[in-house]
C-alpha positions in Angstrom: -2.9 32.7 24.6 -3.0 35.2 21.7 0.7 35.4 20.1 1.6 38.6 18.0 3.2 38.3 14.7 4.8 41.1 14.5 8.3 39.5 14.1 9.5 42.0 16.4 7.6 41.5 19.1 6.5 37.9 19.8 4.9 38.9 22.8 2.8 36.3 24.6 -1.1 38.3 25.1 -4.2 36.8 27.1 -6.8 34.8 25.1 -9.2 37.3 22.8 -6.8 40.0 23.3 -7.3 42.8 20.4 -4.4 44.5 20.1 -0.8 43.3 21.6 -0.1 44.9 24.7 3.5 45.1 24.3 3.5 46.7 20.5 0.0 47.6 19.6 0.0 44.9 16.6 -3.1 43.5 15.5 -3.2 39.8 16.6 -6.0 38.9 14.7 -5.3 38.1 10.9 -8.6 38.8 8.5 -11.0 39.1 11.8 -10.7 35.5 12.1 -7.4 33.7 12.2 -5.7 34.6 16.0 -1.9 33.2 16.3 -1.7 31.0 19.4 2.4 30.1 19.5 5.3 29.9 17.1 5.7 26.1 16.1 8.5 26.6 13.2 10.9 29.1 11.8 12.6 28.5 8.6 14.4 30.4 5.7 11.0 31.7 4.8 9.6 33.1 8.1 7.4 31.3 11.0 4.9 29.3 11.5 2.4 29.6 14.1 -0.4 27.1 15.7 -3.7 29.6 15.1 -7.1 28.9 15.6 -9.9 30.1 12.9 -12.0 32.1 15.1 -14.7 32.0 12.7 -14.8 28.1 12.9 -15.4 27.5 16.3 -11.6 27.9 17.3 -10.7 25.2 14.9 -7.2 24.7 14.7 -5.4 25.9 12.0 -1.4 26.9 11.0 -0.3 30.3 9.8 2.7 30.7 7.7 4.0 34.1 7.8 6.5 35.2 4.9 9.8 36.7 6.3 12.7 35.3 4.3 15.9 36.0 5.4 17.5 36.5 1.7 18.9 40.2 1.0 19.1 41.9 -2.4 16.3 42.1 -4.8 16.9 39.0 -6.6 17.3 36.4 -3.9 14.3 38.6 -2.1 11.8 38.4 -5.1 13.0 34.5 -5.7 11.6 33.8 -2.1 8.7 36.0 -2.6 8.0 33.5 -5.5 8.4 30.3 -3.8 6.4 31.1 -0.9 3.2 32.3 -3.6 3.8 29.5 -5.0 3.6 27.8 -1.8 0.0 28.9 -1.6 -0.9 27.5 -5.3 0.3 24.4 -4.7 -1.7 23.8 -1.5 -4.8 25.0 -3.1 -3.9 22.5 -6.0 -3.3 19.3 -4.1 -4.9 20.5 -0.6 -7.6 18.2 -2.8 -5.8 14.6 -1.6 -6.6 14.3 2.0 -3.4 13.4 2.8 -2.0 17.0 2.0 -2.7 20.0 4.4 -5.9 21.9 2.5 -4.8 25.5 1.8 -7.7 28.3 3.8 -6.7 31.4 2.8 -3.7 33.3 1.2 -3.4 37.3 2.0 -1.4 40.3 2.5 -1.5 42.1 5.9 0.6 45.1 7.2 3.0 44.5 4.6 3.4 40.9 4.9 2.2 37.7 3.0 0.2 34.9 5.4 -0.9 31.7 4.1 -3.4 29.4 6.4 -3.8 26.0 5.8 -5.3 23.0 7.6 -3.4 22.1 10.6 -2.2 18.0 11.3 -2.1 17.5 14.5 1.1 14.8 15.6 4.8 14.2 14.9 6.7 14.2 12.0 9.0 11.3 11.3 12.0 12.8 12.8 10.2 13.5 15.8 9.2 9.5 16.1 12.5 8.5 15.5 13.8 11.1 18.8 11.5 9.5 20.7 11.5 6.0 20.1 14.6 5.2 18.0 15.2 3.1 15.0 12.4 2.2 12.4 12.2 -1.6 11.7 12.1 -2.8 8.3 8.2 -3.3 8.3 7.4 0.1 9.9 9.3 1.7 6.8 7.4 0.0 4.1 4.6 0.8 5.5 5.8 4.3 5.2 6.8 3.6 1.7 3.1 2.0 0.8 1.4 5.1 2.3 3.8 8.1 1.0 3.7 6.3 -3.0 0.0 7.0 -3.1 0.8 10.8 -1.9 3.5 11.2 -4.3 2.0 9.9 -7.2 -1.2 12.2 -6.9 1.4 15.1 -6.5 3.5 14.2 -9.8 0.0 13.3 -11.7 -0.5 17.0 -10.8 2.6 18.7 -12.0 4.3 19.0 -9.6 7.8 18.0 -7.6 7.5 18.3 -4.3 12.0 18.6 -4.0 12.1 18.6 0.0 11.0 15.0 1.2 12.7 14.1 4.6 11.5 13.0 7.6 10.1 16.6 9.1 7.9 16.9 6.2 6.3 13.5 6.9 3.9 14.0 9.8 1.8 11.5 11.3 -2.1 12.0 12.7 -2.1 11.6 16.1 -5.3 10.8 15.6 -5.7 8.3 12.8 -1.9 7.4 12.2 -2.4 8.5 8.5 0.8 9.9 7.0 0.6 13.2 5.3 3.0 15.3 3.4 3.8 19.0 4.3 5.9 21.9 2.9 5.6 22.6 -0.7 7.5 25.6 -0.4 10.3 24.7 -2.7 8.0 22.3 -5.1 8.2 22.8 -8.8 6.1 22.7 -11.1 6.9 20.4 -14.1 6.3 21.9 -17.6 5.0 19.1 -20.1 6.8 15.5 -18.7 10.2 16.9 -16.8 11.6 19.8 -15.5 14.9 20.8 -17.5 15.2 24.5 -16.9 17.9 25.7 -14.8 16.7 27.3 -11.7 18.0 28.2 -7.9 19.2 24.8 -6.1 16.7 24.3 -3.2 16.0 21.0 -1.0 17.8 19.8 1.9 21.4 18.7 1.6 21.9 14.8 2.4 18.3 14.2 0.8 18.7 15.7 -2.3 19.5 14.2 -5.7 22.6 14.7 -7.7 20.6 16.7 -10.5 18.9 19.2 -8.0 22.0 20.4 -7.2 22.6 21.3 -10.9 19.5 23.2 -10.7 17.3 20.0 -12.7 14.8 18.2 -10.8 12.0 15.2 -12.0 9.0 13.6 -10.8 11.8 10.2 -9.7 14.3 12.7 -7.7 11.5 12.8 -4.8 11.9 9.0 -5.2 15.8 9.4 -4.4 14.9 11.6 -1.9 12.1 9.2 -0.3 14.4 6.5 -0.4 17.2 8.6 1.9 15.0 9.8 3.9 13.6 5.3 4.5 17.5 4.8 5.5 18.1 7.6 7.6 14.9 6.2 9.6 16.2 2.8 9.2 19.8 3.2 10.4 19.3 6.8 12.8 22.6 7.7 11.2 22.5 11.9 9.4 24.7 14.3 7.5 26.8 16.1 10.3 27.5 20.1 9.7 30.7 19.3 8.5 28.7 17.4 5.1 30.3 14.1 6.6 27.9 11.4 6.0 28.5 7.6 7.8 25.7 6.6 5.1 27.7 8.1 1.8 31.0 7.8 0.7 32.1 10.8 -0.7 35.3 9.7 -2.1 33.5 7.1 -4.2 30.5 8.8 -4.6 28.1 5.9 -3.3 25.7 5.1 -0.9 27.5 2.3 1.6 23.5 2.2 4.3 23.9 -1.7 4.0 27.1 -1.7 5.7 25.2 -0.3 8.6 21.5 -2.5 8.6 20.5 -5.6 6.6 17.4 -5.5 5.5 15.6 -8.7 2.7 17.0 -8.9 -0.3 13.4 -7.4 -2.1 13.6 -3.9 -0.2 17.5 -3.8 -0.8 16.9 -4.1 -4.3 13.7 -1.6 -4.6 16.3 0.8 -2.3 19.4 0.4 -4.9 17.1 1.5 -7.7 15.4 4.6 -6.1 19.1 5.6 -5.4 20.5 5.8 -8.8 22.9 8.8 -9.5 21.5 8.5 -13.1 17.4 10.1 -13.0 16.9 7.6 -15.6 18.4 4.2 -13.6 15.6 4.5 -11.2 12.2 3.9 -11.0 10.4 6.6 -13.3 7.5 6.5 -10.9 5.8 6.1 -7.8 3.1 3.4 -8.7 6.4 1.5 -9.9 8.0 1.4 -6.5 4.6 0.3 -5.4 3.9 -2.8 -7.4 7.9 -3.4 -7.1 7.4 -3.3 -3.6 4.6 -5.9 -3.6 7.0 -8.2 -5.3 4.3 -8.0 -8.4 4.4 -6.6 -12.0 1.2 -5.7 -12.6 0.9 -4.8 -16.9 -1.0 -2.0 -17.7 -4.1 -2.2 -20.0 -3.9 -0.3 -23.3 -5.8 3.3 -23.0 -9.2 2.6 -25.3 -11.7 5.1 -26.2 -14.2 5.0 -23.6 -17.0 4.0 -26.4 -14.1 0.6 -26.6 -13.9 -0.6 -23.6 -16.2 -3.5 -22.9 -18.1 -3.0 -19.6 -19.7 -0.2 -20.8 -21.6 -1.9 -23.2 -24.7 -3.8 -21.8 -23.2 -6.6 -19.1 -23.8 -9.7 -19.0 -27.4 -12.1 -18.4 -27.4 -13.4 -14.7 -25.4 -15.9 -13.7 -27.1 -18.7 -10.9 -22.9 -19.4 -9.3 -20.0 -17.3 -9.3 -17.5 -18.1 -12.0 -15.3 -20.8 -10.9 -11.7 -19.3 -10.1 -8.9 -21.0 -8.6 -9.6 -21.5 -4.7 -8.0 -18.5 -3.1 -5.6 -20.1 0.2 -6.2 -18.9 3.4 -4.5 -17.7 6.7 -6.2 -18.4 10.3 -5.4 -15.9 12.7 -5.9 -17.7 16.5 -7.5 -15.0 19.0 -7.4 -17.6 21.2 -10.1 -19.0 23.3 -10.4 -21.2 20.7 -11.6 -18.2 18.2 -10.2 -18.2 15.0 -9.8 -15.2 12.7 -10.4 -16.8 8.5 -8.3 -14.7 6.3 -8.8 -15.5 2.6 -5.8 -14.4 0.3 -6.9 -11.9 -2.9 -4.5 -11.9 -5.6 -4.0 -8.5 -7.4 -4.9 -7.4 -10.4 -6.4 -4.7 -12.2 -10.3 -4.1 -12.8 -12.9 -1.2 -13.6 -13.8 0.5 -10.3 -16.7 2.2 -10.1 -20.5 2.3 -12.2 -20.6 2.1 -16.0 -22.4 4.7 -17.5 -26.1 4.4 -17.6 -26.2 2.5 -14.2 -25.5 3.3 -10.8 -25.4 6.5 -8.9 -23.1 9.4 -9.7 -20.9 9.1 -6.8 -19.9 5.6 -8.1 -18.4 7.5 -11.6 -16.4 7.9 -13.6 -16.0 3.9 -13.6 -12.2 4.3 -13.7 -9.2 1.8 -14.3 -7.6 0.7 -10.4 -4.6 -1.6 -9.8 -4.9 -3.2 -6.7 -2.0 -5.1 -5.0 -2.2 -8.6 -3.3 -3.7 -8.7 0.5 -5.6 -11.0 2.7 -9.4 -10.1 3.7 -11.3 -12.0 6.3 -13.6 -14.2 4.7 -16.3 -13.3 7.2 -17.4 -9.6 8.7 -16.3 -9.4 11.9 -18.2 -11.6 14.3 -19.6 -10.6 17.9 -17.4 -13.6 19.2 -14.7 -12.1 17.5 -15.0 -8.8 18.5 -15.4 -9.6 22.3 -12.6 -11.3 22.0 -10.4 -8.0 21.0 -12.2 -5.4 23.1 -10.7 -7.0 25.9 -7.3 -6.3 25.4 -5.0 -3.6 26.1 -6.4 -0.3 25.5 -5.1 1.8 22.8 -6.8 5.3 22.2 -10.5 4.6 23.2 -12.5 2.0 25.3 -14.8 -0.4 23.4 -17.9 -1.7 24.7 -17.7 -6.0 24.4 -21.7 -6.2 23.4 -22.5 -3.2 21.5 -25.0 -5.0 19.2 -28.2 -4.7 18.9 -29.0 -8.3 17.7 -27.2 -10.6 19.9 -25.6 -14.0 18.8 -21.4 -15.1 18.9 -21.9 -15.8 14.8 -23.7 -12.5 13.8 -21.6 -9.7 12.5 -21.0 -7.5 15.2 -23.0 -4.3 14.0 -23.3 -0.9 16.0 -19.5 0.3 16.0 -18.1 3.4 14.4 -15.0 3.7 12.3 -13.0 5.1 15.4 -14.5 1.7 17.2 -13.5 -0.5 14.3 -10.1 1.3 14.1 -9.8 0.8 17.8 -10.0 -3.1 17.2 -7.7 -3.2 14.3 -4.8 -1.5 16.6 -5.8 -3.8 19.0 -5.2 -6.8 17.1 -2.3 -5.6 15.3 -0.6 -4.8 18.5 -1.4 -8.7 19.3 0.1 -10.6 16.5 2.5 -8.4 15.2 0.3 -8.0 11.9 -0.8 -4.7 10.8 -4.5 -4.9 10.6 -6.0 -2.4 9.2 -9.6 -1.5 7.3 -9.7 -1.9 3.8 -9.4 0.9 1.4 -12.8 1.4 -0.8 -10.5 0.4 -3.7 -9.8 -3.0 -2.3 -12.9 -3.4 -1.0 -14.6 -3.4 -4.3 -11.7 -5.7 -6.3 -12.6 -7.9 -3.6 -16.4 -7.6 -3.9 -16.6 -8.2 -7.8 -13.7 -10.9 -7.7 -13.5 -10.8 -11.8 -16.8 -10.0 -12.5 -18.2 -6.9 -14.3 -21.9 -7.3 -12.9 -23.4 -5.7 -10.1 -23.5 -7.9 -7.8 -20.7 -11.0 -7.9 -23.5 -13.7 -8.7 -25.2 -11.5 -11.6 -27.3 -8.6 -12.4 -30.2 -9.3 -10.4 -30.4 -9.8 -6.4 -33.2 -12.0 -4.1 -33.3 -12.7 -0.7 -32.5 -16.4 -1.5 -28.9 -14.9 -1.9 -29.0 -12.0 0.2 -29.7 -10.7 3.4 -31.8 -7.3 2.7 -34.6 -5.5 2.2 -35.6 -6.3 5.7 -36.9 -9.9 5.1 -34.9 -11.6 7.9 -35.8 -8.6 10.3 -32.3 -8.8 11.5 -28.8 -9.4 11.2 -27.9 -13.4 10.1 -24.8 -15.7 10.8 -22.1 -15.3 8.7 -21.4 -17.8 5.7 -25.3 -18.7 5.2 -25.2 -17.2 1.7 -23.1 -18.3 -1.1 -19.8 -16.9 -1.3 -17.9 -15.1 -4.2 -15.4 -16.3 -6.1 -12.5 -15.2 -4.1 -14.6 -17.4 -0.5 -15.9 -14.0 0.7 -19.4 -14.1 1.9 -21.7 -11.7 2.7 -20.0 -8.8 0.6 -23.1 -7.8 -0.6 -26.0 -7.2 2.5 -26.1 -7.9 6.0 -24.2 -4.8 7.2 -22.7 -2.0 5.9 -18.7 -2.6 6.1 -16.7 0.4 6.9 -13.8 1.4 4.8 -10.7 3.3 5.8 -11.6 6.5 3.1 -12.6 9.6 3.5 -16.3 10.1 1.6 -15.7 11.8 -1.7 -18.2 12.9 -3.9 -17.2 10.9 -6.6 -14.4 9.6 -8.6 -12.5 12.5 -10.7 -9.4 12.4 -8.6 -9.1 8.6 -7.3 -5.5 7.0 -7.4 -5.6 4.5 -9.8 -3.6 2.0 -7.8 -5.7 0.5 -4.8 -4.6 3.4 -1.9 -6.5 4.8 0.6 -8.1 8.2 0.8 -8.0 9.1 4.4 -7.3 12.2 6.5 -8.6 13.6 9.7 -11.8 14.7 8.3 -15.1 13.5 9.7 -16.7 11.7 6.7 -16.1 8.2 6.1 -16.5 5.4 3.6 -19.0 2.6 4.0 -19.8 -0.2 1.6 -21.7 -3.4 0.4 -25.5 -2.5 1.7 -27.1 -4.3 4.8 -30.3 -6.4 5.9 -32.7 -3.6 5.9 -31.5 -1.6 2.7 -33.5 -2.0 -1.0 -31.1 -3.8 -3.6 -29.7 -0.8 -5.4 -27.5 -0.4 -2.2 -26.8 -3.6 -2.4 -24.5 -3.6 -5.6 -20.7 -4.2 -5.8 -19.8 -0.3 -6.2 -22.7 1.2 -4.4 -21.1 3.8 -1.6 -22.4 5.8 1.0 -20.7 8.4 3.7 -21.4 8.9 7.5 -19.6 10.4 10.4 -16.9 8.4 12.3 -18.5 8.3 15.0 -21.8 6.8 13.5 -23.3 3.7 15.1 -26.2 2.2 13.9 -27.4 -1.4 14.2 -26.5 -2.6 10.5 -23.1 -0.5 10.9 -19.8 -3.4 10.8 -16.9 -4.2 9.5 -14.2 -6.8 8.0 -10.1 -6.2 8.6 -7.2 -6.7 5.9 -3.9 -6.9 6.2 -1.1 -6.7 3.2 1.6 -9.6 2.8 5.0 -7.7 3.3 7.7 -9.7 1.2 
């Protein structure tokens, strides 16, 4: 259907419809972006479901500006939140876990913006539909929104609305974006201390945003209301009563409704500080707080100071010896066993030094990366017959899809969505949350400690690893030497897919270990395979291909992160 935006109207019109036939209204913003239904209304205006016409229909949302404020102040005060709106999306619309601003326009006397459409629920939705969130689901939330937030207040800017209907979930991927910087701030210097007209959402705002003060840790508080409300189901009614808040005190009372361990009670207690400065004063600290883990933070040097830029080390014939990392065996039954090696945090240089490498690999950039467990092997034909027998999530998965058959070769020829598929699958099974690593991890735990580029030195043979086509295939896992973390075949055999989205290079990583993922069709591969030359081969080397890619050196090895 073609929906008409004139707010009077809203008449329903056939597809490809010009003109509405009700009002006369052009339906079609810009010759390309034709409203299909209204989706949202707000103090602001709509929001329609569109579909970019010049794109091949692809789907797209259409925020119209039609505040409902009177008087010329109040009026112009909107008009300036929703502009800014459109700056902020264009801004941060970088991270792929924020909605990518398209176009921002005037049009018969009022202001559209177009951004990227996410299709799925938002929190509040989920939690309609299926009830309460358990404690595990909401630090995964936490672990997934901390990334988000810190990109957003590393850019300036305060996003002052977080709740569950700005949290929406890809009903595609399951990735977690954030939505609705409509009332965001931007931050002048460290901290916003002007004051300024009191917006958010009552019974998720911060004390100080009702004074008209707001900084980067008030989306913390906010985050952390929003973690209980999922927790408990329990909201503000109209009257401002709140079963959560005692208003005669002036405290939170959520544990008096759910107990959750003593780690997230205490990471909870700090984000909720009246006081801005009681709390956490970022997002990477609730992160590495959550992980039960104080990671320090290397001094800032002078890029011409810091070590690995120099010339690295000669060649090294072993791995340097390293305490032996424990394991965890997952049972898949029928006597298959899934290895699981433990990988302690820490913080290392990601990326290519200069003068080696590619460009994508740079800037070689500082990257905290929490504790988690990695299979010590890539994923093994055995191993994946295993899973693609059980209970179908989103797509079907073929038992033998490789092109080299034998139960202890890595199974190769699977996609992202196929290695995706298996990770849901398995989680499903043991309760775990399996997932794909992010290129971050997968790199910490490639290198384990060393600076080289490859984890056995700066030179690579065939006597160590499988590539450049000497084998003419695949090979079992574990017949190369392992790094020091017990990983093997990290570098060669098959390309290992990551749960990224390809970026061009490294300007605007996180610096603590997240993910970069998003609906978009590029994705992350790593660590070379059996017919590629050597320089694809190395510890940061990084290539991109569709999600749907399948070739016969294509696999894959799962994580999963310890919750505490």
């Amino acid at each position: 259907m073609s929906q008409c935006l004139n707010p009077d109207c809203l008449q329903q019109n056939p597809p490809k419809t010009i003109f509405c036939q009700r009002c006369g209204s052009k339906l079609v913003l810009q010759e390309r972006y034709r409203g299909v239904r209204v989706i949202g209304e707000g103090g602001f205006g709509r929001t329609f479901l569109a579909v970019d016409e010049q794109r091949l229909d692809t789907p797209c949302v259409i925020k119209q500006f039609l505040p409902q404020q009177s008087g010329s102040a109040a009026l112009e005060k909107a008009t300036e939140l929703f502009k800014q709106q459109a700056f902020r999306l264009r801004d941060l619309g970088k991270h792929s876990h924020i909605p990518d601003l398209l176009a921002f326009f005037p049009q018969e006397g009022r202001l559209y913006l177009i951004q990227e459409f996410i299709e799925g629920k938002n929190l509040l939705d989920e939690l309609e539909q299926k009830g309460k969130f358990s404690e595990s689901e909401v630090k995964q939330i936490l672990i997934e929104l901390l990334p988000i937030l810190q990109f957003v207040h590393d850019n300036k800017v305060i996003h002052r609305d977080i709740k569950p209907e700005n949290i929406i979930r890809s009903s595609q991927t399951g990735a977690l974006f954030l939505i609705d910087f409509g009332v965001s701030k931007e931050v002048g210097g460290s901290v916003l201390t002007r004051v300024g007209t009191i917006t958010g959402t009552p019974g998720y705002a911060p004390p100080e945003q009702f004074r008209g003060m707001v900084f980067p840790n008030s989306d913390l508080y906010s985050l952390a209301v929003t973690c209980i409300r999922l927790l408990t189901g329990c909201f503000q009614n109209a009257d401002d009563s709140d079963a959560l808040f005692d208003s005669m005190r002036m405290q939170w009372v959520w544990k008096e409704k759910i107990s959750v361990s003593k780690g997230l009670e205490i990471v909870f207690d700090k984000m909720l500080q009246d006081l801005p400065i009681n709390r956490f004063q970022s997002a990477k600290e609730v992160f590495l707080a959550l992980q039960n883990r104080k990671f320090p933070t290397p001094p800032k040097l002078p890029v011409s100071a810091i070590p690995v830029l120099t010339v690295p080390p000669k060649i090294i014939s072993l791995p340097p010896k390293l305490p032996v990392s424990p394991t965890h065996n997952e049972n898949l039954g029928n006597g298959l066993i899934l290895e699981m090696v433990a990988i302690s945090g820490g913080t290392f240089l990601m990326g290519s030094p200069v003068g080696e490498g590619n460009d994508n690999e740079k800037p070689q950039h500082e990257v905290t990366v929490p504790p988690f467990y990695m299979g010590k092997y890539p994923v093994t034909q055995a191993q994946w017959e295993r899973v693609a027998v059980l209970p179908k999530v989103k797509i079907d998965l073929n038992p033998k899809p490789s092109q080299f058959q034998g139960t202890n070769l890595p199974v190769e020829n699977v996609s992202w969505l196929n290695a995706q598929e298996f990770c849901t699958r398995l989680s499903n099974t043991t309760g775990k949350i399996y997932r794909l690593p992010s290129e971050a991890e997968w790199e910490y735990a490639c290198r384990a400690k060393t600076t080289t580029p490859y984890h056995f030195g700066d030179t690579i043979s065939t006597d160590l690893v499988n590539h450049n086509g000497k084998y003419e295939q695949t090979t079992d896992i574990g017949k190369f030497i392992p790094n020091a973390f017990g990983l093997y075949d990290m570098h060669g055999n098959v390309w290992e897919w990551c749960e990224d989205e390809w970026y061009e290079n490294y300007i605007k990583a996180p610096d603590f270990g997240s993910n970069l993922i998003s609906q978009r069709n590029i994705k992350l591969m790593r660590g070379g395979s059996w017919i590629d030359d050597a320089k694809y081969c190395c510890s940061a080397s990084r290539r991109g291909n569709s999600r749907a890619y399948r070739y016969f050196n294509c696999g894959f090895r799962v994580v999963f992160s310890p919750i505490t």
